[in-house]
N, C-alpha and C positions, 0 to 999 in steps of 0.2 A: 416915535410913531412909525410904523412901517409902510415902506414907500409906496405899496400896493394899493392903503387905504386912506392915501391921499387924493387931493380932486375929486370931480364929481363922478358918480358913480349910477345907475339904472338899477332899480329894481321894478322886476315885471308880476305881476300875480295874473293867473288863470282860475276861473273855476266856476262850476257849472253842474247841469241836469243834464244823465240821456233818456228816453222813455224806449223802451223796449216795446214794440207795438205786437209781435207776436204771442210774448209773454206778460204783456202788462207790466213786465217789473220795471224799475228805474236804477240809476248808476250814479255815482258823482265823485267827480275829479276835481283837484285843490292844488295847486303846483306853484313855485315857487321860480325865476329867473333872476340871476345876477348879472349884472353886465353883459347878457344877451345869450348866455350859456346857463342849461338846467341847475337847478342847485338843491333843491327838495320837493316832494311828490307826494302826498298824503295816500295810501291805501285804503280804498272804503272795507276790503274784503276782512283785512286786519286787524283795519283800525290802527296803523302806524304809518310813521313815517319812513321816507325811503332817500338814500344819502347817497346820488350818482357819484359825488368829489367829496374825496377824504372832508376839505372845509366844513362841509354840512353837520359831520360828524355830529360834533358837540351840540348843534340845534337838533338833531334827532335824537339824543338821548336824552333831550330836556324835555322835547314834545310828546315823547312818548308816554314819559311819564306822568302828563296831563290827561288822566284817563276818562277826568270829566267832561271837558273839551271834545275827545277824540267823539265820546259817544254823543254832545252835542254837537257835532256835524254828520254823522253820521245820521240821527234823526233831523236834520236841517235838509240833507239832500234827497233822504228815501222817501218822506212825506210826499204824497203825492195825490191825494183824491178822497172824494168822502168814504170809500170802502177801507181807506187808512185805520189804523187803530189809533182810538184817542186815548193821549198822554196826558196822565196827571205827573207833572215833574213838581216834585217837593225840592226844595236849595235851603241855604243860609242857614243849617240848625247844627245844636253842638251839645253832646257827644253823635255820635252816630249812631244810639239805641234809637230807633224808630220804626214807627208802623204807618204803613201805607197799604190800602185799600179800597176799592170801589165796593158799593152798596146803592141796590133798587131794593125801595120804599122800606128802607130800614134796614134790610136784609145786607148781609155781608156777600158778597159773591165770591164763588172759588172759579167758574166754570167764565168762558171769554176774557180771562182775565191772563195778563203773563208779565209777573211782577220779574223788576229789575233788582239788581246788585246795589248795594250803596258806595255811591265813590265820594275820592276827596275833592275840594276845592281849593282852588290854588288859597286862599285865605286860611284855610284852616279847618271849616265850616264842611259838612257835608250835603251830599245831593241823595237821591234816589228818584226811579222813575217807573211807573207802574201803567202797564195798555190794555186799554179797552175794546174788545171786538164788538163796533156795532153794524154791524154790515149786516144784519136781521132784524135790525130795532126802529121802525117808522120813529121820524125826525119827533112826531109830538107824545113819543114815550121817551122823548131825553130827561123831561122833567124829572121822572122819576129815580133817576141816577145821580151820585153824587159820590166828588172823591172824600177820602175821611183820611186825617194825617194826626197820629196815637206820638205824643210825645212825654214822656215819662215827667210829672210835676205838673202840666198842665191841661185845660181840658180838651176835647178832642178838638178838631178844625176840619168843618165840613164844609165843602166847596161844589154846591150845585154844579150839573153839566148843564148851561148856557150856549144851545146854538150860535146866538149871540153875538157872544165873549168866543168864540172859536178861532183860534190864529192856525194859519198856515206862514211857511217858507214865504210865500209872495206876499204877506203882510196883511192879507185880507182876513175880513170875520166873514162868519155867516157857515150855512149847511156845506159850502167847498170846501173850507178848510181842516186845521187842527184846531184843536184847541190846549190853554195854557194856565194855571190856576198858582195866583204864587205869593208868600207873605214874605216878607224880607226882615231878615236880621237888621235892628239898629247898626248905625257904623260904628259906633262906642263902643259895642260889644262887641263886635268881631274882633277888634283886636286883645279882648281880655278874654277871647274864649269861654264867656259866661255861658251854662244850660240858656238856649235859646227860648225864649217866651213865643216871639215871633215870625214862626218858619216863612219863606215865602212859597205859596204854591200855585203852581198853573197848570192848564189845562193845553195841550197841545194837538 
């Protein structure tokens, strides 16, 4: 064992929101201490990680590659107000052919909408994430929205938008937050990597 990583040892985490009050926008820092000296630094602008001591190294090129992760903190920290765009985040499905879309009153929408990339999850399974601009839509035309998740074999999965059911970062529902729509893979099957029956999806 090496003598360094003997005895007890300190690990510090930091991390947090800044609100931009001139610009409205927000920031958020994620940082890592060991034994009272920096060790790793997450980037919002990037989306990576950052290695001040050689040491980190091998944790930054592991976290890096968690591209799922990086962009859930990324929407963990920017989230900040009902003028937010709401996320339907689809998880747990396999292969990674998939359709995600928002649709008012049946209708498929192209326009307020700004669909994401599909990444992987550390299990195997993939994610994607699709946003909704409603910062023009009075609270009691939400009904008429809903996300819809196309998974090749089985039927669609539509997931009303629910004031409701709307989660933000601070853990709260209701018209302040985000919201999060989500069906989860069996655990069974995650490890056989079966065509997913059971996407999980949420509304954020």
């Amino acid at each position: 064992m090496n003598a360094e990583l003997r005895g007890a040892h300190i690990v510090q985490m930091m991390s947090g929101c800044e609100w931009d009050d001139d610009d409205d926008t927000t920031d958020g820092y994620r940082q890592l201490a060991y034994d009272g000296e920096d060790f790793i630094a997450w980037d919002l602008k990037t989306l990576t990680w950052v290695a001040p001591v050689r040491q980190a190294v091998p944790t930054k090129l592991r976290w890096d590659q968690d591209r799922a992760l990086n962009q859930y903190w990324k929407n963990y920290y920017t989230k900040r107000s009902p003028s937010s765009p709401v996320v339907c985040h689809a998880t747990g499905f396999y292969p990674d052919r998939v359709v995600v879309f928002w649709r008012r009153d049946g209708q498929e929408l192209h326009e307020q909408v700004d669909p994401g990339e599909v990444l992987p999850n550390h299990d195997g399974t993939f994610q994607v994430s699709v946003d909704l601009d409603l910062t023009a839509v009075p609270q009691e035309d939400w009904g008429r929205y809903e996300c819809v998740v196309q998974l090749k074999g089985i039927e669609d999965i539509p997931t009303p938008l629910d004031p409701a059911l709307i989660r933000t970062n601070w853990g709260k529902t209701g018209r302040d937050g985000g919201s999060d729509t989500s069906s989860e893979i069996p655990d069974g099957q995650k490890g056989l990597l079966a065509p997913t029956p059971d996407p999980k999806v949420s509304i954020l």
